[in-house]
N, C-alpha and C positions, 0 to 999 in steps of 0.2 A: 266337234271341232278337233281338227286333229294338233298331233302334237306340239308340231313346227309352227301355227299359227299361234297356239297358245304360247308358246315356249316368247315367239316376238313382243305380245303382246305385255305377257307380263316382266320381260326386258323393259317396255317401255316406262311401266309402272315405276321399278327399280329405280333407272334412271330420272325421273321424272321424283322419285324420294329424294337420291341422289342432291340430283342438283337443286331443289326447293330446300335444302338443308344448308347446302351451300350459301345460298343467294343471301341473309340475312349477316354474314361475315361481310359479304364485299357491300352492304349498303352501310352498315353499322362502321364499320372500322375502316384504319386505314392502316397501310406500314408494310415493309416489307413481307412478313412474317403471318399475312391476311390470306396470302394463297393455299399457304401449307397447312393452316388453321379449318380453313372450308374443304380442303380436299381431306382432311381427317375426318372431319364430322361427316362429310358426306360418304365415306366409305362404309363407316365405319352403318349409318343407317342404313345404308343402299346392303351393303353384308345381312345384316337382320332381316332387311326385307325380302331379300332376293331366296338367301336360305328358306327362309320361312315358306316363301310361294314353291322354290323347286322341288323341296321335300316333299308337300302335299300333290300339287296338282301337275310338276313335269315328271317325276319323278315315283309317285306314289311309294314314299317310305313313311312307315310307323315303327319309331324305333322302339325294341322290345325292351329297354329300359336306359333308366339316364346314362349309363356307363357307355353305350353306342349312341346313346344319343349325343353326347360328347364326345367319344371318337369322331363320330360323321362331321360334327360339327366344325373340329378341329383340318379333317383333312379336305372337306370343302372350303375352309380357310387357309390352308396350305397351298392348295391348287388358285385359287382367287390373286394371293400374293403375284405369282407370275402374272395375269391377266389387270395388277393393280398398275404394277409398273407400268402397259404399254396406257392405262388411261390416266395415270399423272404425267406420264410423259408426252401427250399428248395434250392435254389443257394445258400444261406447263409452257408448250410449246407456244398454243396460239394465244397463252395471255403474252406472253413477254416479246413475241417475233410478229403478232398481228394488230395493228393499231385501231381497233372500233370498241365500241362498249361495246360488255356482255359479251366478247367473244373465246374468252374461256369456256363458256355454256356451251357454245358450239364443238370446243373443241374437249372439253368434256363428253360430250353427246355422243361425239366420232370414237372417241377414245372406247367410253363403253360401251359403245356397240360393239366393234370392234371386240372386245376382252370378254365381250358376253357369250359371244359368238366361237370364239373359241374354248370357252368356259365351259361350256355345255357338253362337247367331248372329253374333257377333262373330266366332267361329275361324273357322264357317264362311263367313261373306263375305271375312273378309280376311286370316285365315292362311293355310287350308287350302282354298283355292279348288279348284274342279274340276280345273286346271293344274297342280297340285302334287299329285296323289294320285297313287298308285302303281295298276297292273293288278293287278283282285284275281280270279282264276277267269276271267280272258279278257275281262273288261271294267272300263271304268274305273267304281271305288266312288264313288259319290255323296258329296260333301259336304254 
């Protein structure tokens, strides 16, 4: 499977943490202060996950100990930040400007694709540069 397939696939995964994170605020609670609560937790799982999957299977890094492994960590979350904006700004949009249930979800969905998508350029210039991948089958994996 090449990269780009995998690379959607486990976007969809993410997002699909994402916003199953989400969903339990806006059934449980109510109040102003219910969006900003589910777009935290949801980021903050969809980050865990997303890292988790990129590191291993888009990206093929084994960091050679915790001290990079916490940089990497850090500057995949660095890069995420800009790409966070365009997807609260974007759920933010279609809860409060579009009037149906559930259509935060949608516009969550749009948003992280969206920031996933350009997220991916991101890792690859500036987390997971060619210099930090690991030997995969006797040569080094592309970033």
């Amino acid at each position: 499977m090449n990269k780009s397939v995998r690379y959607a696939l486990f976007a969809l995964v993410s997002i699909g943490v994402n916003l199953l994170t989400q969903w339990p605020f806006f059934v449980i609670f109510q109040g102003s202060w219910v969006l900003y609560a589910a777009l935290a937790a949801g980021t903050l799982t969809g980050l865990g996950t997303k890292y988790s999957i990129d590191k291993r299977w888009i990206f093929y890094y084994h960091p050679p100990s915790r001290k990079d492994e916490a940089v990497r960590f850090a500057l995949y979350s660095l890069m995420g930040g800009v790409t966070t904006i365009v997807f609260w700004g974007t759920e933010t949009l279609f809860y409060y400007f579009l009037d149906f249930p559930g259509v935060q979800y949608a516009g969550g969905a749009l948003g992280l694709t969206v920031g996933y998508t350009s997220k991916y350029f991101l890792d690859r210039r500036f987390v997971f540069r060619m210099s930090t991948c690991s030997l995969q089958d006797g040569a080094a994996t592309p970033s």
